[in-house]
C-alpha positions as CSV (number, residue, x, y, z in Angstrom):
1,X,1.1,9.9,15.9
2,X,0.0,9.9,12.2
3,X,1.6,8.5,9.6
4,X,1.1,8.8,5.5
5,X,2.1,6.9,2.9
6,X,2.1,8.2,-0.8
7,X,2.7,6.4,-3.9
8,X,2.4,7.8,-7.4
9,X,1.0,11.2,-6.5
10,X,1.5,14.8,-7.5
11,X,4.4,16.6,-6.1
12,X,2.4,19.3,-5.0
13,X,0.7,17.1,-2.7
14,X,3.5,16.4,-1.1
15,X,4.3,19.7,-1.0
16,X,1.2,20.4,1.3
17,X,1.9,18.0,3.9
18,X,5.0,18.8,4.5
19,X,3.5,22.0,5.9
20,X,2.1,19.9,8.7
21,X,4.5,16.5,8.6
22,X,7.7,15.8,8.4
23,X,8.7,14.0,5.3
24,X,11.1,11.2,6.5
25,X,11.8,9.2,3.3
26,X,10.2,10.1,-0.2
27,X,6.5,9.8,0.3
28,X,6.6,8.8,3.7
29,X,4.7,12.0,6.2
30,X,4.8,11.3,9.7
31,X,3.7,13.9,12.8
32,X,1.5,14.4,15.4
33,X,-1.2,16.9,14.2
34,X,-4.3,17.0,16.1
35,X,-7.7,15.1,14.8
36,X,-9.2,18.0,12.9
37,X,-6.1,18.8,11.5
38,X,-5.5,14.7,10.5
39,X,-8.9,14.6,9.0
40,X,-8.9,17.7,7.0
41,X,-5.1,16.4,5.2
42,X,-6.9,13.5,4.6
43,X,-9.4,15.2,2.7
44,X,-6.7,17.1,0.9
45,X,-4.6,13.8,-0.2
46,X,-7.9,12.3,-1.1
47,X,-8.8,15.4,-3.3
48,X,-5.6,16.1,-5.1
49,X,-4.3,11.9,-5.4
50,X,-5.0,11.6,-8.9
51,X,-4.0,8.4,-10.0
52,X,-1.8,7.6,-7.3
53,X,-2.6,6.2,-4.0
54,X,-2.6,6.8,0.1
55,X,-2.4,5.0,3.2
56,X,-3.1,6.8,5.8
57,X,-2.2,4.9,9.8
58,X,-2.3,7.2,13.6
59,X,-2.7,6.2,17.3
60,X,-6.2,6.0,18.2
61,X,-7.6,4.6,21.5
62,X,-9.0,0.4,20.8
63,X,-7.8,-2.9,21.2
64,X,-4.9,-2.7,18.8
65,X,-3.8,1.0,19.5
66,X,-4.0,2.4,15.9
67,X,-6.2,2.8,13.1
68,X,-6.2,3.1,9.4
69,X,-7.4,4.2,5.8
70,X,-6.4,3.8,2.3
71,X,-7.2,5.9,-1.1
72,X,-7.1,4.0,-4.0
73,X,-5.1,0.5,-2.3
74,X,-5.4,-2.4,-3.8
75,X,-5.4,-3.8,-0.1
76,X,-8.6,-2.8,1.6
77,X,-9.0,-2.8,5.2
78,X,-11.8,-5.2,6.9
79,X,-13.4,-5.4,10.4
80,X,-13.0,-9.2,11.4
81,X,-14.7,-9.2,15.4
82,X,-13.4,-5.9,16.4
83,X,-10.0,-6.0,14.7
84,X,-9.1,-4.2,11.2
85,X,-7.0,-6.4,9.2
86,X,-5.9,-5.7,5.5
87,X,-7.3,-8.0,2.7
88,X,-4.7,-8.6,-0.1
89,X,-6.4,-9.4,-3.9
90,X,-5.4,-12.8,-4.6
91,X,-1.9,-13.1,-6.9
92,X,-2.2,-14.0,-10.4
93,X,0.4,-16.1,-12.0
94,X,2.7,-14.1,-13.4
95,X,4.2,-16.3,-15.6
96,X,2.3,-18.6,-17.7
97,X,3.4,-22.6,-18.4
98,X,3.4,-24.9,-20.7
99,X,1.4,-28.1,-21.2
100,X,4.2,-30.2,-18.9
101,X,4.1,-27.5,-16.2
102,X,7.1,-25.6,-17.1
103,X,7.2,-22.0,-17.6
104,X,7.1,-20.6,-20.7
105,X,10.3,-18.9,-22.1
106,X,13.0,-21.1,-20.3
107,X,15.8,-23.0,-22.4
108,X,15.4,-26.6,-22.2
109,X,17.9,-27.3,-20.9
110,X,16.8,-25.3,-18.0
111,X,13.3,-27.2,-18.2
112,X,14.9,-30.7,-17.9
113,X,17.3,-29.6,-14.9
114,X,14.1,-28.5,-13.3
115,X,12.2,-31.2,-13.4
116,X,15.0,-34.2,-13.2
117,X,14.9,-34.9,-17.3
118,X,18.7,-36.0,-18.9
């Protein structure tokens, strides 16, 4: 089974893999092509992506029964003891506060029903 996930790309890409996998929700490919055929659509999406990004997940035969790639992910797989886990950049704040700890660009009111203030 091989599944690929496409965010952001060109619709001709999509285009192409449809000629090998079924597209079961926009930008979502899953089949069962064989491994040459996985590797060289691989190649393909990692050619023709552009700006947009991949992730690319199919059966393979180790402890946790599948195995995966990304193109352009902001969440890289990592070999931690013999299993691949995903590493996720650490989140910003998105909203920046004030000297007394309150976001910025809420009413005051809001602020002091937040924080207990009458």
């Amino acid at each position: 089974m091989t599944v690929i996930v496409l965010t952001r790309c060109p619709a001709g890409l999509r285009g192409f893999l449809t000629r090998w996998l079924m597209e079961i929700s926009p930008g979502v490919f899953i089949g069962g092509p064989s491994r040459r055929i996985r590797e060289a659509l691989w190649a393909e999406v990692a050619q023709y992506a552009d700006t947009g990004r991949a992730l690319l997940a199919y059966t393979t035969d180790n402890e946790q029964g599948f195995a995966f790639a990304t193109y352009d992910h902001k969440w890289h797989p990592i070999d931690h003891e013999g299993l691949i886990l995903i590493r996720r950049p650490k989140q910003q704040p998105a909203i920046a506060s004030t000297a007394d700890g309150a976001p910025q660009g809420w009413s005051k009111a809001s602020k002091r029903r937040r924080y207990g203030q009458r």
